[in-house]
C-alpha positions in Angstrom: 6.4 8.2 7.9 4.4 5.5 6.9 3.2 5.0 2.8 0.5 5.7 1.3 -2.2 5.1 -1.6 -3.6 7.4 -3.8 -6.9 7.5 -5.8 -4.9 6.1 -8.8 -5.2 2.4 -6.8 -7.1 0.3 -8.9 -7.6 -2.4 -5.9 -5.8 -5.0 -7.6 -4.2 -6.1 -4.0 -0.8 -6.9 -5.2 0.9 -4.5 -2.8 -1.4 -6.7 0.0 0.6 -9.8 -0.6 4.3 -8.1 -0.8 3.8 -6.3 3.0 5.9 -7.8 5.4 4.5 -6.4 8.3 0.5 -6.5 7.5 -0.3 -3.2 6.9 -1.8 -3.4 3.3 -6.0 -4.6 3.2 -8.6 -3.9 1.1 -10.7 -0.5 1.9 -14.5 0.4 1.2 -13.0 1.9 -2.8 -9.3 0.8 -2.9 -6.1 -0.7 -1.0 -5.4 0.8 2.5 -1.7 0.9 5.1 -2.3 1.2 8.4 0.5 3.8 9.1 0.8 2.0 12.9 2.0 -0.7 11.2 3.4 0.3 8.0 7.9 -0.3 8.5 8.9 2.0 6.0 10.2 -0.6 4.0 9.1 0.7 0.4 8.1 -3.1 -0.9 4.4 -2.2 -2.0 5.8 0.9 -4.0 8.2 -1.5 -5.6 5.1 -3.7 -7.2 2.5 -1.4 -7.4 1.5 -1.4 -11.4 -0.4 2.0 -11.3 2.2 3.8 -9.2 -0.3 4.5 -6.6 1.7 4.2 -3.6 4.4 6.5 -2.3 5.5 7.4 1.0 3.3 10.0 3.0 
C-alpha cells in the first residue's frame, strides 16, 4: 500500500528529493505520492520534519 501525506505537510518538498521512484510533487496545498508509483520503500517518512507521511 502505497504512503501517504497528511494535512500536517508543510510543503517544504524534502520528501520530493529523497523518492526513488518519482512519486513525491508538489500539490495545489501540500506534497502529493502517486500511489501507482509509490515502491513502498519508506524513504520520505524517514526525512519528513513534520511527520506528515506514513503509509496508507
Amino acid at each position: 500500500m502505497a504512503y501517504v501525506i497528511s494535512d500536517a505537510c508543510i510543503s517544504c518538498g524534502t520528501c520530493e528529493g529523497e523518492c526513488p521512484s518519482g512519486a513525491i510533487s508538489a500539490g495545489d496545498t501540500q506534497y502529493v505520492i502517486d500511489p501507482e508509483l509509490c515502491i513502498d520503500c519508506g524513504a520520505c517518512e524517514a526525512v519528513c520534519p513534520v511527520q506528515a507521511i506514513s503509509p496508507g
